[in-house]
N, C-alpha and C positions, 0 to 999 in steps of 0.2 A: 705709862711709858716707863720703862727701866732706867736706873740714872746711872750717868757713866761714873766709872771709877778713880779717885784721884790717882791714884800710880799712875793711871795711862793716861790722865792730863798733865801730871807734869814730866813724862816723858821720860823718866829712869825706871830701873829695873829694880826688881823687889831686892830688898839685901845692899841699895849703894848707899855711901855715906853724903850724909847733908853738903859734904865741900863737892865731892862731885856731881852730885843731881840737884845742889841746889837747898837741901835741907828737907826733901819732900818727902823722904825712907821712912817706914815703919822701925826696923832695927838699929836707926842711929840717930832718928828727930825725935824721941822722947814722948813726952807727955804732949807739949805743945804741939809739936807736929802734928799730932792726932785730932788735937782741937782745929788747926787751923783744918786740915784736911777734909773736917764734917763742916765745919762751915762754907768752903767752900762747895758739897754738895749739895746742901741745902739751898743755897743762892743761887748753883744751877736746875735744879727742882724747881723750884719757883718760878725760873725764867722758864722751863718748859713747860706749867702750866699756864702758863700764859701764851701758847702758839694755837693758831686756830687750826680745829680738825673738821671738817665738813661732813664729818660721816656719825658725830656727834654733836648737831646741834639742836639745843633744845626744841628752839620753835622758832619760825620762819620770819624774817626780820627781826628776831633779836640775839642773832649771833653777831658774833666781833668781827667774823670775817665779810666784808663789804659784798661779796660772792651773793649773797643771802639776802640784803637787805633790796625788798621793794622800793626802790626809789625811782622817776623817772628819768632822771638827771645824773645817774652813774653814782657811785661811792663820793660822800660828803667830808669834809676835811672835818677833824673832828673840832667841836663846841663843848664852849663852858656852860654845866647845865648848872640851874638856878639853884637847884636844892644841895644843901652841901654833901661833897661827898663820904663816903659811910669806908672809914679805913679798913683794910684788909690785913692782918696779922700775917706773917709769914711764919712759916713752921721752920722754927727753929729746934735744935737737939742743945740740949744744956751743955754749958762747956764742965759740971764738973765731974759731968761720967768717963769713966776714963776705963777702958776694956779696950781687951784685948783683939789682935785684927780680928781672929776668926768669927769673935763674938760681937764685933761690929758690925761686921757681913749682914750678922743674921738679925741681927736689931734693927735694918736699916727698913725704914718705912718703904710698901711697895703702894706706889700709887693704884686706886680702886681705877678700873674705866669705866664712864660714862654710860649711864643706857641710850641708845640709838634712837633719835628721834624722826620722825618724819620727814621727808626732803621737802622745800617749799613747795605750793603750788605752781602749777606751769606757765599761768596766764604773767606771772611779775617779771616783768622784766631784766634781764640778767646785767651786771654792769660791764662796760665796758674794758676787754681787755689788757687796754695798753697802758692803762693805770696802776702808778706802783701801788701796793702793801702797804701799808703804815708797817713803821718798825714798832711792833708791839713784841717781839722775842729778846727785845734788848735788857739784861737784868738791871733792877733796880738796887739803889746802894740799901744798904740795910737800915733799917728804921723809916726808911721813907714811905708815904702809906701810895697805892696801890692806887692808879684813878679809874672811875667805872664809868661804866659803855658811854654813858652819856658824853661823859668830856673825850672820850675818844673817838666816835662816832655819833655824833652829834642824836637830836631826837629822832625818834622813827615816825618817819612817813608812809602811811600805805598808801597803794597804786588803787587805781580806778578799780570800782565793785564790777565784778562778773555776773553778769547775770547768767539765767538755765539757757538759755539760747547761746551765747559762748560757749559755755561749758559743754554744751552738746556738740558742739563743731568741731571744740577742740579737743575733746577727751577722744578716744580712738574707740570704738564699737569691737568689745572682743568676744559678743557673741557671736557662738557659730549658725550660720545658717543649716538650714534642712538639704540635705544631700539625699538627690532622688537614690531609692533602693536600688540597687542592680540587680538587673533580671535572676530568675533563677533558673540556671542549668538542665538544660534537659537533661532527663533521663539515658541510659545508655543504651546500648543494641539489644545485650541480654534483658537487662529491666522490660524493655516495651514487649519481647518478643514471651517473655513469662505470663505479661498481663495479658496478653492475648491468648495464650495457652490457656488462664487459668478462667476466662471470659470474663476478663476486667475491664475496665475503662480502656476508649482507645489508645493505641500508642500515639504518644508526644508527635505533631506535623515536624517536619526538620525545616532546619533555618531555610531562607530564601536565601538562593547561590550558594549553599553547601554541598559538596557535592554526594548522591547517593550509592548507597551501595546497592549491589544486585537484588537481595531480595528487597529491599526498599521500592526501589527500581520498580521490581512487580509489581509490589503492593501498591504503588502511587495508579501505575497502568490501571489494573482493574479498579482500584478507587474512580479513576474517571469512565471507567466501562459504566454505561446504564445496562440495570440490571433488567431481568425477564421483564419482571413485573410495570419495569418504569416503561420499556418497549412496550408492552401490549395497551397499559394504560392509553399513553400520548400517539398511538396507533387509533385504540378508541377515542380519543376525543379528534383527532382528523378526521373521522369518519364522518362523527356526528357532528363536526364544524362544517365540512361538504355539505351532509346531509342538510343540515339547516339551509345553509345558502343556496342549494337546490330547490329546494322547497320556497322558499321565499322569490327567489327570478319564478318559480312555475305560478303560485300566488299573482306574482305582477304580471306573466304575461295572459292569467285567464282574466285577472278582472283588470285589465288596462289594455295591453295588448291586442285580445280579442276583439274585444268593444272598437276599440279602434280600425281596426283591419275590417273588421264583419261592417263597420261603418261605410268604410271605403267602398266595400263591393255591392253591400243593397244601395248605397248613389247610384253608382257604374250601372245594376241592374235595371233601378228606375229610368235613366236617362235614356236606356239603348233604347226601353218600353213605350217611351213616350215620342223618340226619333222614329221609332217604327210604326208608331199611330198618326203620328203627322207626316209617314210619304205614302198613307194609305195603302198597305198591305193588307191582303186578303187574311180575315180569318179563318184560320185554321179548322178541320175539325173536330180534329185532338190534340190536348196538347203534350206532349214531350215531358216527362218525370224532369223536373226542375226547369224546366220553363215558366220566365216568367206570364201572365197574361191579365194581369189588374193590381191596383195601389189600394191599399187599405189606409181611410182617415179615421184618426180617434185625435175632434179637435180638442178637446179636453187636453187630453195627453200631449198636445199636440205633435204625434205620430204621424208618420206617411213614413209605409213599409210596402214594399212590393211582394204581390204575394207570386208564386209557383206551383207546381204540381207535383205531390207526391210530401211528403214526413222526413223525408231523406235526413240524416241529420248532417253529413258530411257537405251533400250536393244544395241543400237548400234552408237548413236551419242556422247551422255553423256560419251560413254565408249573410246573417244578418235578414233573412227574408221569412215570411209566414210560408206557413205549407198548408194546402188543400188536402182533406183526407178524401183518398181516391181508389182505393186497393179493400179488395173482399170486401170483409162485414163491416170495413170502416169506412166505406164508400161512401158520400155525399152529394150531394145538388152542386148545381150551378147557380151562381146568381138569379138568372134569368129564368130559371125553369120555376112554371106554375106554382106548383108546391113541392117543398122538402125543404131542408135545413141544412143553408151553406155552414160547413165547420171547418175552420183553422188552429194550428197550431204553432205557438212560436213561445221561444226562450223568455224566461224571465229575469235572468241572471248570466252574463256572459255573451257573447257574440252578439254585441248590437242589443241585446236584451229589449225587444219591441214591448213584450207586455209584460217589463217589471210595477208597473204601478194603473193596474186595468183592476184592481182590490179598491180603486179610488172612484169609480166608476158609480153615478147613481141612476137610478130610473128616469128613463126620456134623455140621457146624455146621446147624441148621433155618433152613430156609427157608417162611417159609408165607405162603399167599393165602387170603387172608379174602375170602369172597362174600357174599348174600343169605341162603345157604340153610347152607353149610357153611365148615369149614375144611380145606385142603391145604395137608396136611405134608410138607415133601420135606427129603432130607440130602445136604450137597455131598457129590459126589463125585469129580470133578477140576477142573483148571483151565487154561486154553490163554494163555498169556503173554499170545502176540502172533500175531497172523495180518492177514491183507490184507484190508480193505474189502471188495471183491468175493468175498471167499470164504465162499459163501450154504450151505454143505454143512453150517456147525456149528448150523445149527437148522433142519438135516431130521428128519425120525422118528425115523431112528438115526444120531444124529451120529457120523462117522468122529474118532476121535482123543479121544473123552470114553470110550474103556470099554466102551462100551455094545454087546453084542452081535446082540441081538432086540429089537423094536418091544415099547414099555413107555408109561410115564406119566413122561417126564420136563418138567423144567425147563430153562432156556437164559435163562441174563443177559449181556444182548453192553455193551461200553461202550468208550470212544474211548482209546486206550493211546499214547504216554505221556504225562502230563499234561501239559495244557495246550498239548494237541495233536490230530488226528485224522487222525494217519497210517498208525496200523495199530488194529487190535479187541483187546481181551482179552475172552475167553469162561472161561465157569463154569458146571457143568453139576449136576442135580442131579437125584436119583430121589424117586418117589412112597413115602415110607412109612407116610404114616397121612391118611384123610379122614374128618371128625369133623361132624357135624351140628350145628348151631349151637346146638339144642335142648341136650345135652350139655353147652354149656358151654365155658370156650378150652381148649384143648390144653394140657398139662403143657411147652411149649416158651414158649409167649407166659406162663404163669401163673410160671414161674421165673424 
């Protein structure tokens, strides 16, 4: 700090004489004037280095000024400390130098400042401020020694330790946090419409609720056009999704539906056959191309199927019933008649499917046809796998490849092999071994 000037503390102007300012003049106080005048700035030097500055203190409670000192209990009046105090010299200027004003000026000691020290910490509490100062700026007489901190401010106290958990609460977090990126700007009109020219990457989507421009506009349109290729494709696969589900209902109504339905109607057949045998109606003496006129038993299987007249597939096969081969070279017997060989044909798969499981059939299982009048009773006797459609030989008279020697009373069950197919016949043949009058009563094969 710069020290004031005697002229301008004792209030006359440069140049007046001692009677009227007092004797303070440089040009008319002589020698002593000049002494008494450094004395007196040195006395005020003194007293201002003794004023506290806050912006210079060493370290935190042990400055003079109370501002600073950790105590919990505000600024302490100050105390005589035990150790005696250690006197402080004051800088005095000799009285016998004797120079001139200008070259007083320049001799006058400037006080060095202070290096700046750290503020205290935040956690100490600060004292309160409606407490005065100690008069510490007051000058002391000369020779007097100087008292130190201790008798002026008694001993230092520190405040309660901080621990890292305060410290963290209270110190203030002045990292910055991570700030999301902002987006990056689309591209502009020209930009997108280049890289499409030059067959680059697509152009940049435009914001949602921006509004578009014309050719935009288009470009968005046919972006949502499906193209040839998407049409024809999802064109093909309705097709083939129809397809399929056609084909699957036609699947369920051949093996369900049918079965079912052809069920229904060879009952219906059998029932009307059997209402018309019990109001005794005259045999006929031909019968009618699907007409019924006898029950087929296979107890095994346990089958009861009405048979008819004629192969028909529509009028008598379809309808759940056997059919009588009756027409040209395919012509057959009757039950009843001497010799020749009754032959039937019915479904193995579909419509009531009478003889899907007659492959299960063994030698001597009965086979019998209930009429009007009587019952025929016949016993397998072999059975033909597989043979060719066209091959009409296995329900002649005397079928080649069943056994059969000489013209007898047999039977012949043809049906379509393998299932769920009509590529080749399996045939099953089977001899005359008992005819029972109906009078008598069923035969010990239907009554077991």
């Amino acid at each position: 700090m710069t020290a004031l000037r005697p002229e301008h503390d004792s209030g006359a102007p440069y140049g007046v004489s001692g009677a009227h300012g007092g004797g303070g003049g440089y040009a008319h106080g002589g020698a002593g004037g000049l002494n008494e005048g450094l004395d007196q700035t040195a006395a005020l030097e003194e007293a201002v280095d003794h004023l506290a500055d806050p912006l210079t203190d060493p370290l935190p409670g042990q400055h003079p000024s109370p501002w600073f000192r950790s105590t919990s209990a505000g600024p302490q009046l100050p105390q005589q400390s035990q150790s005696p105090p250690q006197e402080r010299q004051p800088q005095r200027l000799p009285q016998e130098r004797q120079q001139p004003q200008s070259e007083a000026r320049q001799a006058q000691p400037q006080p060095q400042p202070q290096a700046r020290q750290p503020l205290p910490q935040a956690h100490q509490p600060l004292p309160q401020a409606h407490q005065p100062l100690p008069q510490a700026h007051q000058p002391q007489p000369q020779g007097t020694p100087e008292p130190t901190y201790e008798q002026l401010y008694g001993a230092y106290a520190p405040g309660p330790a901080a621990d890292d958990e305060t410290m963290g609460l209270r110190t203030a977090d002045t990292r910055r946090m991570a700030e999301p990126r902002p987006p990056r700007p689309t591209e502009g009109r020209a930009a997108r419409r280049k890289a499409a020219k030059k067959g680059g990457t697509r152009p940049a989507e435009p914001q949602p609720g921006a509004r578009l421009s014309r050719v935009e506009a288009r470009r968005a349109e046919r972006a949502r056009r499906p193209s040839p290729g998407a049409v024809i494709s999802r064109g093909l696969g309705e097709l083939f999704i129809t397809v399929g589900v056609l084909m699957l209902l036609f699947v369920t109504y051949q093996l369900w539906w049918t079965n079912i339905r052809a069920q229904q109607q060879a009952d219906g057949a059998a029932h009307d056959l059997q209402e018309s045998w019990a109001k005794g109606k005259g045999k006929p003496d031909a019968f009618e191309p699907g007409q019924g006129f006898a029950l087929l038993h296979i107890p095994r299987l346990d089958v009861v199927v009405p048979v008819a007249e004629g192969i028909d597939k529509q009028k008598v096969l379809d309808r759940g019933m056997v059919g009588h081969y009756n027409e040209g070279a395919t012509k057959t017997a009757m039950p009843e008649a001497r010799t020749g060989n009754f032959a039937v044909a019915g479904h193995r798969n579909t419509h009531g499917e009478p003889f899907r499981y007659i492959n299960r059939l063994e030698p001597g299982d009965p086979i019998v046809v209930e009429t009007q009048d009587k019952y025929y009773v016949y016993k397998m006797a072999s059975i033909l796998p597989q043979t060719n459609p066209g091959n009409t030989s296995v329900i002649g008279p005397v079928p080649p490849g069943s056994g059969f020697t000489k013209p007898g009373r047999y039977i012949t069950l043809t049906t379509c092999t393998p299932e769920f197919t009509s590529k080749y016949r399996m045939i099953v043949w089977g001899k005359m071994a008992e005819e029972r009058p109906r009078s008598k009563g069923k035969p010990s094969a239907l009554v077991d």
